[in-house]
C-alpha positions in Angstrom: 88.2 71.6 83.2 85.3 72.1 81.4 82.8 70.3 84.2 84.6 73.0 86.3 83.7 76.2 84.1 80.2 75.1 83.2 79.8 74.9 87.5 81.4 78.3 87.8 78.9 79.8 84.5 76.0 78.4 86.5 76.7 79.6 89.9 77.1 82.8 88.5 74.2 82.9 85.9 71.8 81.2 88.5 72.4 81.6 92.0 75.0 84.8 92.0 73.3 87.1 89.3 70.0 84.8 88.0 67.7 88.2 86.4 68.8 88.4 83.2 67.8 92.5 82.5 67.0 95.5 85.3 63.5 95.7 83.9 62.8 92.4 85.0 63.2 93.3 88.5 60.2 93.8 90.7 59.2 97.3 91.6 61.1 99.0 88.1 60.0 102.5 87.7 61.3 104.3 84.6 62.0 108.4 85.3 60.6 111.1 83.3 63.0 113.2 81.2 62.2 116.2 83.7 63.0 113.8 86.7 66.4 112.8 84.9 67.0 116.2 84.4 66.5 117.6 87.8 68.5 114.4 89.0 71.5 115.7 87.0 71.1 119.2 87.7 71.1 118.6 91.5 74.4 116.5 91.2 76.0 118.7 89.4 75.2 121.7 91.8 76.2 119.1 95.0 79.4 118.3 92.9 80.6 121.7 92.1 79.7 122.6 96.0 82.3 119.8 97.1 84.6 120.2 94.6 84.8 123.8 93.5 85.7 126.4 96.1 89.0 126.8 98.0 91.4 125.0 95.8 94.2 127.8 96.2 96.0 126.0 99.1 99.6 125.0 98.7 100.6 122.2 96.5 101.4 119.1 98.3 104.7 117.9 98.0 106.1 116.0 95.7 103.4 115.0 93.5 101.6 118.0 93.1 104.5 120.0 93.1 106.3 117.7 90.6 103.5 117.4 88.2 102.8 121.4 88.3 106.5 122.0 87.6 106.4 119.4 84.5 103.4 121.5 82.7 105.2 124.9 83.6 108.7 123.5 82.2 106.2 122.5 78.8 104.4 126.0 78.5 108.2 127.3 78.8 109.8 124.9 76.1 106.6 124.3 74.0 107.5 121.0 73.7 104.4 119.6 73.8 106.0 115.6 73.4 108.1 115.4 75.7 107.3 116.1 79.3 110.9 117.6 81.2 111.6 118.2 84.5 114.5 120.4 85.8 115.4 120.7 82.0 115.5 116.8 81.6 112.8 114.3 80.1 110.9 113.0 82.2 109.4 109.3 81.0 108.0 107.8 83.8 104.4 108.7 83.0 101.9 109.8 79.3 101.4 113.5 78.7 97.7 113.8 79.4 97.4 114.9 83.2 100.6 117.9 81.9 98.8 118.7 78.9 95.5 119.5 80.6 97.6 121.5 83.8 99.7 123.6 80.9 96.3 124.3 79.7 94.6 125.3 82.5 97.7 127.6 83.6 97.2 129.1 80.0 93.9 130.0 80.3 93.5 130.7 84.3 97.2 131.7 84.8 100.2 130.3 86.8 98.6 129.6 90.4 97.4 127.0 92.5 93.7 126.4 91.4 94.6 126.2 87.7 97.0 123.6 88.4 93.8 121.6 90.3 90.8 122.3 88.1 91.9 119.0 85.1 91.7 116.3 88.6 88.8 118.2 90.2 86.8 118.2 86.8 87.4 115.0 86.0 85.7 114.1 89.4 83.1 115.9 88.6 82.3 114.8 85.4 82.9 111.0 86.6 80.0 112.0 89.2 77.9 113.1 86.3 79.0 109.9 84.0 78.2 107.7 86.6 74.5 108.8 86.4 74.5 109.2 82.6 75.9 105.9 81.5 74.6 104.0 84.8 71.0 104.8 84.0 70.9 103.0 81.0 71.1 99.5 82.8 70.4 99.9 86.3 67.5 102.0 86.2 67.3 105.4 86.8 66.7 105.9 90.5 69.5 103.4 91.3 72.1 105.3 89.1 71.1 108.4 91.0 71.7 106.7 94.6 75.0 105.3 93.0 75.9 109.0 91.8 75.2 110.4 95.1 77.2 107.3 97.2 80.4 108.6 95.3 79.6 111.9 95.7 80.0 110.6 99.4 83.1 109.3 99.3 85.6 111.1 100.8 88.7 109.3 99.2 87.2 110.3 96.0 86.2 113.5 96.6 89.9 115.0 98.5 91.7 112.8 95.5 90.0 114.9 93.2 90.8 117.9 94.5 94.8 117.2 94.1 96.8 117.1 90.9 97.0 113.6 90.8 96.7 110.8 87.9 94.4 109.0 89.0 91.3 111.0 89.1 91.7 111.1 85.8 92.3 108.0 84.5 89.1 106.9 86.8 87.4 109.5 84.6 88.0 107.6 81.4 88.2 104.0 82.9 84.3 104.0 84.0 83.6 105.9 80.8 85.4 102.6 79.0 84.0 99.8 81.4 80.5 101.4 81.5 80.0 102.3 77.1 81.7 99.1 76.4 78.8 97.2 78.4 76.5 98.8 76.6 77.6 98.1 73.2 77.1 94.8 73.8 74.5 94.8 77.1 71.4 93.9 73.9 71.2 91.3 71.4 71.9 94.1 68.9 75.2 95.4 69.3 76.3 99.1 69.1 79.2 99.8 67.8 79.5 103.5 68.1 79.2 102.7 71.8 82.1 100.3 71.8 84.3 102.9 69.7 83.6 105.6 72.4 84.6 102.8 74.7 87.7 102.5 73.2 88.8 106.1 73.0 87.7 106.3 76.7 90.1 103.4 77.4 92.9 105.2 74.7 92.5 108.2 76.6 93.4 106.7 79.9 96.5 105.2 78.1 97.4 108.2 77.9 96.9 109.4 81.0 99.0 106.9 82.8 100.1 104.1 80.8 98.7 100.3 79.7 97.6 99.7 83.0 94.0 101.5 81.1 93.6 98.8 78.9 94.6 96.5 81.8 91.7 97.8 84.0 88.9 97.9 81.2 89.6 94.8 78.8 89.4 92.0 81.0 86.2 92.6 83.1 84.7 93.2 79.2 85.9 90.0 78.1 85.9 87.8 81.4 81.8 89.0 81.9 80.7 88.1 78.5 82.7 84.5 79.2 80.6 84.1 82.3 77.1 84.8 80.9 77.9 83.4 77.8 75.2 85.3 76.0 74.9 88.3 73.4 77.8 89.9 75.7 80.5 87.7 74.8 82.7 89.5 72.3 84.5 88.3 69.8 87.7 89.3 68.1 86.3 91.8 65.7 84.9 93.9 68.6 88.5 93.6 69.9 90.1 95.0 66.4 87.3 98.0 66.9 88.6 98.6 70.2 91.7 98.5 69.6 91.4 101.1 66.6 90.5 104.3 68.1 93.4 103.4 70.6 95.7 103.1 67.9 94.4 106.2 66.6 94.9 108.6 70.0 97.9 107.0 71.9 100.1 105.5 68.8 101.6 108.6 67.4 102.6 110.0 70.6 104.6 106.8 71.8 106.0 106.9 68.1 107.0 110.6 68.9 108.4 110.0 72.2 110.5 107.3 71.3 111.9 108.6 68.2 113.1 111.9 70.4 113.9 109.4 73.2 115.0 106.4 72.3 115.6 105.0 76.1 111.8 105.2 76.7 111.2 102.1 75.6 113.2 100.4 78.1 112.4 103.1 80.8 108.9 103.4 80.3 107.2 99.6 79.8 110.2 97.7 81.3 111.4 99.3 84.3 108.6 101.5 85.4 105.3 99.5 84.2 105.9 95.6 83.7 109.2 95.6 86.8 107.1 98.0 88.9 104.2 95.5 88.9 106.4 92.4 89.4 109.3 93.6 91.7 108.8 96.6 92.9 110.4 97.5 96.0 108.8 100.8 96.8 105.6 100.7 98.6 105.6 97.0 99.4 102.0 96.1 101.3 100.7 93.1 102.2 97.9 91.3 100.3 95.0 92.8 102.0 96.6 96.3 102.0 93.3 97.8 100.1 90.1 96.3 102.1 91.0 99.0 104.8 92.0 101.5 102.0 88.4 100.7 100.2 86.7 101.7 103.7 88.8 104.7 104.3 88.1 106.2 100.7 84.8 105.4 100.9 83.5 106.8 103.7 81.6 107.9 104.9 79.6 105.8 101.9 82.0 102.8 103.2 79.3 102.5 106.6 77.0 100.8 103.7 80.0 98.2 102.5 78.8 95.2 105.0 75.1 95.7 104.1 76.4 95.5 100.0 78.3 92.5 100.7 75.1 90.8 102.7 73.3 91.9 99.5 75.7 90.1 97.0 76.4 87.0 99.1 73.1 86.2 100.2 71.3 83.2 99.1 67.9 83.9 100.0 65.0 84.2 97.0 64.7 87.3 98.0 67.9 88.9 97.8 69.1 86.6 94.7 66.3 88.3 92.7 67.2 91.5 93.2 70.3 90.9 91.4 70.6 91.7 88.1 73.1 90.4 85.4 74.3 93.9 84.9 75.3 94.3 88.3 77.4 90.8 88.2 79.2 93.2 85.7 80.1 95.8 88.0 80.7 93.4 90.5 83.7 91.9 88.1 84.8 95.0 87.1 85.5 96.4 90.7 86.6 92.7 92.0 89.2 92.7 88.6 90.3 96.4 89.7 91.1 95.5 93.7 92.6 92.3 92.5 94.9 93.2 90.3 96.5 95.9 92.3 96.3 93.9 95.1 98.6 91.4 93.7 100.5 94.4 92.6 104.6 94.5 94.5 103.8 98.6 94.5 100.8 99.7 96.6 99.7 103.2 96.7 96.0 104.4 98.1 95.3 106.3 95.3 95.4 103.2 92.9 92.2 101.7 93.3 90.0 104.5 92.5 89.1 103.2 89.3 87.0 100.8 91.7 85.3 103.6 93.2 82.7 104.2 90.8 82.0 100.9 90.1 81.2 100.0 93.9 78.7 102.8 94.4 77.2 102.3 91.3 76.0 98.9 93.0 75.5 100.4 96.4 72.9 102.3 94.6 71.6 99.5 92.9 71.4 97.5 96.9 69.7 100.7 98.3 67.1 100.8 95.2 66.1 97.2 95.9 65.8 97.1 99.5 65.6 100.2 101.5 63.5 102.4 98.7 61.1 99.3 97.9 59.5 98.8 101.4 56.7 97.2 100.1 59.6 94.5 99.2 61.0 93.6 102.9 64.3 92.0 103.5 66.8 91.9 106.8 68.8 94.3 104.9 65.5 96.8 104.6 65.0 96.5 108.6 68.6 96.5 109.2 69.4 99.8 107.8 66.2 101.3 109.1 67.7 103.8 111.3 71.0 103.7 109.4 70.3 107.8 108.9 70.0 108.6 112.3 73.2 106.6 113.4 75.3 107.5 110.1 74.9 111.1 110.6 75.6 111.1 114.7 78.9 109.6 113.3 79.5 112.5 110.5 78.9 114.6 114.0 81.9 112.7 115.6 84.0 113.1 112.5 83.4 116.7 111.8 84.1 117.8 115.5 87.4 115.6 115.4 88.2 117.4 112.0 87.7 120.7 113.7 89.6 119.8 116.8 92.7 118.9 114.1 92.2 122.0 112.6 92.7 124.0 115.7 95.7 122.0 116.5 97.9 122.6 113.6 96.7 126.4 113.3 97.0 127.3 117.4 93.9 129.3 116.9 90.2 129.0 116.2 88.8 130.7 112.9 86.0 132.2 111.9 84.9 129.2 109.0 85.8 126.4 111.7 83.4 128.2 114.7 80.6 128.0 112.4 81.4 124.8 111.1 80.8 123.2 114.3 77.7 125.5 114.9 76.2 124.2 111.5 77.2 120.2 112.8 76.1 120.8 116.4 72.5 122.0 114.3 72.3 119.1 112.4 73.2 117.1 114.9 70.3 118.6 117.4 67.9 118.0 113.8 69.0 114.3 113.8 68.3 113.8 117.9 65.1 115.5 117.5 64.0 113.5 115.1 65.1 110.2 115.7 61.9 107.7 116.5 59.8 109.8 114.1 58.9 107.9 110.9 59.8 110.6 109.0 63.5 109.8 109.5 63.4 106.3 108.0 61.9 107.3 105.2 63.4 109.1 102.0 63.8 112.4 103.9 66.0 110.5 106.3 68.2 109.9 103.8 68.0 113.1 101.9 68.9 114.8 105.1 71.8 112.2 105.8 73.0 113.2 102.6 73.0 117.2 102.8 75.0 116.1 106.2 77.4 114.2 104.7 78.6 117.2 101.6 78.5 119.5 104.8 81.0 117.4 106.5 83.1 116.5 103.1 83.0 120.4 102.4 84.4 120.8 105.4 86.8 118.4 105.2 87.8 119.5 101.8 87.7 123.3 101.8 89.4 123.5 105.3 91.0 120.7 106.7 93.1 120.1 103.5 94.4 123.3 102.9 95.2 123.6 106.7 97.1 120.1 106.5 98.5 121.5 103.0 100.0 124.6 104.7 101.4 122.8 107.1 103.1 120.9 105.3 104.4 123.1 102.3 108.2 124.0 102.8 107.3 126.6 99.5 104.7 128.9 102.1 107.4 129.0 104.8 110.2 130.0 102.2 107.8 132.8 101.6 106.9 133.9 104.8 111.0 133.5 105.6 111.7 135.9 102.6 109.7 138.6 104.1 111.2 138.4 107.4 114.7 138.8 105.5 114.0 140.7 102.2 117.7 140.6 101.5 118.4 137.0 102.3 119.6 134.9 99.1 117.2 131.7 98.7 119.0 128.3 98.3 117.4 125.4 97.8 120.3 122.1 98.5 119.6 118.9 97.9 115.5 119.6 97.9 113.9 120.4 94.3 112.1 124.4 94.3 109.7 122.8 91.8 106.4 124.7 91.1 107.6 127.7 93.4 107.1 130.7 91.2 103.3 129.8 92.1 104.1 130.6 95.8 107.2 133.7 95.1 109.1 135.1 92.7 112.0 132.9 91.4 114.1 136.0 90.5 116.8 135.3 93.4 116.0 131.9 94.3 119.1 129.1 93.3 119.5 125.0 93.0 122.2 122.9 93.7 121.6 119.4 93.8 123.5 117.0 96.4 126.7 116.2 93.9 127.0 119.6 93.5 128.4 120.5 97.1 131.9 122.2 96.4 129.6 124.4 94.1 127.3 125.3 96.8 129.8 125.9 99.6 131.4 128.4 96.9 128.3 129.8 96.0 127.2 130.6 100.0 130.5 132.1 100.7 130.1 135.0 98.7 126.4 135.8 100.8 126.0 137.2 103.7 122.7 135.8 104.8 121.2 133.3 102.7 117.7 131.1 103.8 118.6 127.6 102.9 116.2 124.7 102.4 117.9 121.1 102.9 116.3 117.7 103.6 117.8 115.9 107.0 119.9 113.3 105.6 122.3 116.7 104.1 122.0 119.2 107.5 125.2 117.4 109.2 127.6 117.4 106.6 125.9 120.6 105.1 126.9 122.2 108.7 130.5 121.2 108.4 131.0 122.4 104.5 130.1 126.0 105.4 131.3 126.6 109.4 134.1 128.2 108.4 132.1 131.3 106.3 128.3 131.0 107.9 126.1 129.6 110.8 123.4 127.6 110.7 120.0 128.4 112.4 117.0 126.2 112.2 113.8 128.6 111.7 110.9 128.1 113.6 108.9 127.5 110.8 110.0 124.3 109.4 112.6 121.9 110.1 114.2 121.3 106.6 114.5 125.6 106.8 117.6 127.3 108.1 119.3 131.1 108.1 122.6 131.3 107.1 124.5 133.9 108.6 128.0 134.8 107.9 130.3 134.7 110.7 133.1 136.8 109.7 132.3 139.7 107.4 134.5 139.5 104.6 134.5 141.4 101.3 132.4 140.5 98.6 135.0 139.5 95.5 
């Protein structure tokens, strides 16, 4: 056993990730303040371009929905400790994520963007962090190129834009992974570092459970095992890490559980350690994410093979462009995808803690090879014209996304026409230019970059509110309620969460699927009611009320029906 680990510390210390420190890498240019500046400034106008506008489209169903209705339920209560939904506790995740939307909907009001802005700014500011905290061992001009390849992933960028976890708990876990590296990156140690990286780490706890401190301890500890150096830590950096966690998370789990004494159980049995383990929603196979990675990634993802060249090579060349601090993002994005992977649930959205960590290293391959020419490798040559061909395929994409958005709307607007008159331009720019030097060089890529936020604004300030609009039963209700002002709403079997954001609530009534006698009573004494009921209830739903009211499936969704009495009675 130990013959075995002092093979694996030297393959990785020697051959995998021999250069001990950035600086030592040939070609290092430190920036300017003004240049790190300007750096930031420009991501955070690209950011806020992506991110910002549009994000009044319907809320998806049920996440969205159901997290929105859980902050609402909290402003209503002002119970601030226990997160409810439909007037009941709801344990199955921390209060961070409803905290931040009640918040928002405090401050901006009860709509649709409110309920976005905590997941779209913690995008942003994991763009900016990424920079910030990245410069400070890969260099400057690499943590800029990193910054900018997750600015280009679309995954990232559309997660961010939805009331969702996990954009979020991204936020804190690279805050955690990349402070806590370096604390302990130099032979002196700094410890205010490692206690942000532990509130980081707390705060994700938070956020959505241990599976934080999953993500961010081991690649801390298993890193400093590998290099065996000043990074190894020890157990008191473990007690200071653990400190600040005790600190922010402790006294809410104290407070939860004293009001709830189930959670216990609920919460770290059943939904965190038996979720992980046996699982039976959202079984995928082993490999389920390697696609996923590509998909969120893109169109950043078309660089994936060349990064993977780039680590796996064993050529001088490439070996010495590889630092020991990237062998650290390297371990923490392998830990991330691993560890979900082996995961019995399996959702997309999981593996976005990974996200960061990946382009932080594509910048660190694109620094090293294709923006050191004096410095020529196959990967250099090889992604030459990888502008030119990148941004014909944002072309392809942006017209199919265009050609979707005509198809679910029956019509072609205004924002899509010129759309596809601002890709066809770039896309005439690209041809026009494509033997000239000019395009290889960094303008090649600057311009392959203003393509790609035109295509991702597209993408996410069009194509997702379409797709959201489509799919939102809420919208529908809406538009049914005008067409019958006097129609009753019932909602049967299907939760109305989050609909006062859509329509007043005023005559709008639940009944759950146990509570059928209640509901045929209940319709009886209407004479046109627009009822909303899933498939699996329409049959037997049919059947409980023919003898008072028909049943007609609106045109404008198939879970939405008019109910008409048959035989006007009079009302009791």
């Amino acid at each position: 056993m130990r013959q075995l680990k002092n093979r694996l510390r030297n393959w990785w210390n020697a051959s995998a990730f021999p250069v001990s420190d950035h600086g030592q890498l040939p070609g290092s240019q430190i920036w300017t303040t003004r240049q790190n500046v300007l750096a930031l400034g420009c991501l955070l106008i690209a950011s806020m371009v992506v991110l910002l506008p549009n994000l009044s489209y319907p809320l998806i169903d049920p996440d969205e929905t159901r997290y929105a209705q859980i902050a609402l339920e909290m402003i209503e209560s002002r119970d601030w400790v226990t997160p409810m939904l439909d007037g009941r506790a709801y344990l199955d995740k921390p209060p961070m994520m409803y905290w931040m939307t009640a918040i928002s909907f405090n401050v901006l009001g009860h709509n649709e963007s409110a309920a976005r802005l905590p997941s779209v700014l913690s995008a942003l500011a994991t763009i900016m962090m990424l920079f910030v905290l990245g410069r400070r061992f890969v260099g400057s001009r690499a943590a800029f190129l990193g910054a900018v390849s997750l600015l280009l992933c679309g995954g990232f960028l559309l997660a961010g834009r939805f009331l969702i976890l996990d954009s979020m708990l991204t936020l804190f876990t690279t805050i955690s992974l990349l402070t806590g590296y370096i604390a302990v990156r130099e032979q002196k140690h700094r410890w205010v570092w490692w206690m942000i990286s532990g509130v980081a780490c707390a705060l994700g706890v938070l956020t959505k459970g241990p599976v934080a401190l999953v993500l961010c301890a081991p690649p801390l500890a298993v890193n400093g095992w590998l290099r065996k150096d000043q990074t190894r830590t020890r157990r008191l950096h473990w007690i200071a890490f653990v400190l600040p966690m005790t600190l922010v998370c402790v006294p809410w789990y104290i407070a939860i559980w004293k009001f709830n004494p189930e959670f216990g159980d609920y919460f770290f049995l059943e939904h965190n350690f038996k979720r992980f383990t046996e699982g039976s929603n959202h079984r995928q196979p082993f490999w389920f994410y390697l696609p996923i990675l590509f998909v969120a990634m893109f169109p950043t993802s078309l660089l994936l093979p060349s990064l993977a060249v780039f680590l796996a090579s064993r050529s001088e060349r490439k070996r010495n462009a590889r630092s020991k601090d990237l062998g650290f993002l390297f371990c923490g994005s392998v830990w991330v995808l691993a560890f979900f992977s082996i995961a019995s649930c399996k959702l997309p959205t999981y593996i976005l803690p990974a996200i960061p960590l990946v382009a932080l290293m594509m910048g660190a391959m694109l620094d090293h090879t294709v923006f050191k020419p004096d410095l020529p490798s196959r990967i250099t040559s090889y992604l030459k014209p990888f502008p030119q061909r990148a941004s014909m395929v944002m072309f392809v994409m942006s017209m199919t996304i265009a050609a979707v958005d005509v198809w679910l709307t029956g019509s072609l607007q205004f924002t899509v026409a010129m759309a596809m008159m601002v890709s066809v331009t770039l896309a005439m720019i690209t041809v026009a230019n494509w033997n000239h030097q000019i395009a290889f060089e960094m303008p090649g890529w600057a311009f392959l970059s203003l393509v790609g936020i035109t295509l991702l604004s597209f993408a996410g300030e069009r194509l997702m509110p379409t797709i959201a609009a489509y799919r939102s039963i809420h919208t529908k209700v809406a538009i049914a309620a005008e067409q019958h002002p006097g129609a009753t709403i019932v909602y049967f079997g299907e939760n109305p969460h989050a609909l006062e954001l859509v329509m007043p609530t005023s005559n709008v009534f639940y009944f759950c699927r146990e509570q059928r006698e209640a509901f045929v009573a209940f319709l009886s004494h209407y004479p046109e009611v627009l009822l909303v009921t899933d498939d699996e209830e329409i049959e037997s739903t049919r059947q409980a009320v023919a003898t008072t009211h028909q049943l007609v499936q609106t045109r404008l969704d198939k879970h939405l029906y008019v109910a008409s009495r048959q035989h006007p009675t009079r009302d009791l």
